[in-house]
C-alpha positions, 0 to 999 in steps of 0.5 A, a space after each residue: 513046779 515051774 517057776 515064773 519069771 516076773 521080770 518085765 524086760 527081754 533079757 539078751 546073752 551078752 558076754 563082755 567085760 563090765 567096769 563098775 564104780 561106786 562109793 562117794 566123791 571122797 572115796 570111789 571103789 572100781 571091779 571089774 566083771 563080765 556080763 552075763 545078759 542085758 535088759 532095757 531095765 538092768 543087767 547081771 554080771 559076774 565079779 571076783 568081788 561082791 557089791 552091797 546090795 541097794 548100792 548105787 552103782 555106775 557101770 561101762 560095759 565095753 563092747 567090740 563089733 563082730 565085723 571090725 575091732 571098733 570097740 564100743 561101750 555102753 555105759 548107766 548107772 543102777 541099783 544093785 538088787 542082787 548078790 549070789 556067790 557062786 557054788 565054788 564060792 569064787 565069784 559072785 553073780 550081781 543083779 543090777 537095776 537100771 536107773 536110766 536107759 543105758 546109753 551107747 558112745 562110740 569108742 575112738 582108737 586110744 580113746 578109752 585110755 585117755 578119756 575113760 570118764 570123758 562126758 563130752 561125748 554125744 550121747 544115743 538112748 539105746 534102751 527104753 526107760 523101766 516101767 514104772 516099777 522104778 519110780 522115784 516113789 517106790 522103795 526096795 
């Protein structure tokens, strides 16, 4: 019997590196992944370490073009909804729901490594915001 897909976003194959933080202002955990795909409404990607579920996560996936090596990175935060490890039992597959649509910065040479957090950046909606299974009403 077929299984239905009831996610409402066109999920992307995209294979990049993925930096994910979360915790409080007092303490900040950091890992790092890889991504499997995309959607307008979250993302799924692989990690040696597992978040908890329903944590509030923010996350910069860095990107590079294919025709040149500018890097860029598009960066959201979400709600992680799903934690798998995988078979062999040495990464874990993380489902995350997006909050807001991800937005796209460009990424100037060097500076990635001097301003890894800088919020002076223009800022371009890449992605259309969730339905309106993410509103603020609605709970997990």
């Amino acid at each position: 019997m077929a299984t239905l897909d009831k996610r409402n976003d066109r999920r992307f194959a995209l294979r990049s590196r993925i930096r994910v933080e979360f915790g409080s202002v007092e303490q900040t955990s950091r890992l790092e992944g890889v991504t499997r795909n995309v959607s307008s409404g979250g993302l799924l990607f692989e990690s040696p370490s597992a978040i908890p579920r329903h944590r509030v996560v923010s996350f910069t996936i860095l990107a590079q073009t294919a025709a040149t090596t500018r890097r860029i990175e598009f960066v959201g935060e979400g709600k992680v909804v799903r934690v798998k490890p995988n078979p062999q039992g040495t990464a874990f597959a993380i489902a995350i729901r997006c909050l807001h649509p991800i937005e796209y910065r460009p990424v100037k040479s060097g500076d990635a490594k001097k301003h890894p957090r800088r919020e002076s950046y223009q800022r371009t909606v890449v992605a259309v915001s969730p339905k309106s299974r993410m509103d603020a009403g609605s709970s997990s």
